[in-house]
C-alpha positions, -999 to +999 in steps of 0.1 A: -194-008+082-166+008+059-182+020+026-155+000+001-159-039-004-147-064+023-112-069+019-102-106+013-094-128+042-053-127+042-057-166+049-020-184+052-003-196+022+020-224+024+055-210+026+078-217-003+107-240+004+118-244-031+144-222-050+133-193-071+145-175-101+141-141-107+135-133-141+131-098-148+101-073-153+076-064-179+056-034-183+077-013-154+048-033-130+045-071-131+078-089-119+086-124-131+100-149-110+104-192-119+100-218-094+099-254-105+079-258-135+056-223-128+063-187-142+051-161-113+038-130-122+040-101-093+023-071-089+052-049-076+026-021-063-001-045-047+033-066-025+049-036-013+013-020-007+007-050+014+041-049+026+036-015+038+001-022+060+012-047+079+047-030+090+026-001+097-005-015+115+024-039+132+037+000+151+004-007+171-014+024+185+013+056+168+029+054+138+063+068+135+061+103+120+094+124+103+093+162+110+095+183+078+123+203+074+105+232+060+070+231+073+048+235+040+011+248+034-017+227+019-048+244-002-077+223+005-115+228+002-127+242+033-149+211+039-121+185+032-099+211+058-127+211+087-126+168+079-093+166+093-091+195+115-115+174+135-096+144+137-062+157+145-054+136+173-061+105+146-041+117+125-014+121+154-014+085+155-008+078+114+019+105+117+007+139+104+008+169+128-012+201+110-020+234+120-049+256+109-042+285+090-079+291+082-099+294+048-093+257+040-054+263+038-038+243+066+001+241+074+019+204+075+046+200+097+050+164+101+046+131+073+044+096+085+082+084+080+073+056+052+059+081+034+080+099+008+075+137+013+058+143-026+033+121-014+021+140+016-009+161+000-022+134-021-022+110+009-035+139+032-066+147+005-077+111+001-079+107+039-099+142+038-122+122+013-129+093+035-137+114+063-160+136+044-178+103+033-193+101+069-189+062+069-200+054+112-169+032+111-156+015+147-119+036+154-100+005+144-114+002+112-114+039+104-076+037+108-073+003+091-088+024+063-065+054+067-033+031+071-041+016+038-041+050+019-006+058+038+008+022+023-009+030-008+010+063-014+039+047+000+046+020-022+063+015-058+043+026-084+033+008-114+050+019-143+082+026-125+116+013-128+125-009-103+164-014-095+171-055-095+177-056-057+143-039-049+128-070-074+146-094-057+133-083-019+100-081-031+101-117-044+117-129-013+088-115+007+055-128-011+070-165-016+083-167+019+058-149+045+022-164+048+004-130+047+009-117+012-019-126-005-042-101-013-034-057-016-056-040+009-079-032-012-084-070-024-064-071-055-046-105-060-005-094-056+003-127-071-011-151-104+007-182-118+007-201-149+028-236-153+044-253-173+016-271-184-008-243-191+017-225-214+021-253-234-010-257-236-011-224-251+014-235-281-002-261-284+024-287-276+001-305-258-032-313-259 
């Protein structure tokens, strides 16, 4: 068993025939969007996490990787090194391709393609930690686990800005697919309030 929380069941949503309005974004991190009488509020960060897993576990056994054009070196704690020295052919599969250099210092030379380039050590040190963890995990799971630090590091960040057409694609996917329910580590990506609760709220009604 993995050593972080069940993630939720990504049971099916009913898919969302009715036209949307989106309204903007508050706080660089929650998108708004209007549907009938309900305001949607939209994690940015936990849909295109989401969105990110599945395209990636959807690659099946390899994940595409992109070749750096200059090859760089990562300082790591010998420890967190030997961790993924050990599982280079995983990591073959998610993308990465690493050479030993020795002392903990080992040399990238391929990134999984979804992943932007500045992301690469942070992604590659947070995998290092999981491993170090020594969780017995089956191999699907352990690379469920690693896939969702790849979409993790890979996604829009809270905080910031989004460009209006990257709003509008996100919005488009969570109200029309059946899986985006739930980031993969079990945060909801989506929470309502109608029309009827907000005026609640001013007290128009009772």
């Amino acid at each position: 068993m993995s050593s972080q929380s069940a993630e939720p069941e990504q049971t099916a949503l009913p898919l969302q025939t009715a036209a949307w309005r989106v309204v903007g974004e508050v706080l660089d991190t929650y998108i708004i969007a209007e549907q009938d009488e309900t305001v949607l509020f939209i994690d940015k960060h936990a849909a295109h996490e989401r969105i990110n897993f599945e395209r990636l576990m959807a690659q099946g056994v390899e994940v595409t990787g992109q070749l750096l054009l200059a090859p760089h070196t990562l300082e790591l704690d010998p420890d967190e090194a030997a961790a993924l020295l050990q599982e280079q052919a995983l990591l073959r599969t998610l993308g990465y391709d690493l050479d030993d250099l020795g002392g903990g210092t080992v040399l990238l030379r391929q990134i999984p393609a979804d992943l932007p380039e500045a992301e690469a050590d942070a992604s590659l040190s947070e995998i290092a930690a999981h491993l170090q963890r020594g969780v017995k995990d089956s191999p699907e799971n352990l690379r469920a686990e690693l896939l969702h630090t790849i979409a993790c590091k890979a996604a829009i960040k809270g905080g910031w800005h989004t460009e209006a057409a990257e709003r509008d694609y996100l919005v488009e996917q969570v109200l029309t697919r059946s899986d985006l329910k739930y980031c993969p580590h079990g945060r909801p990506i989506c929470v309502t309030l109608t029309k009827k609760q907000l005026e609640k709220q001013f007290k128009r009604i009772v």
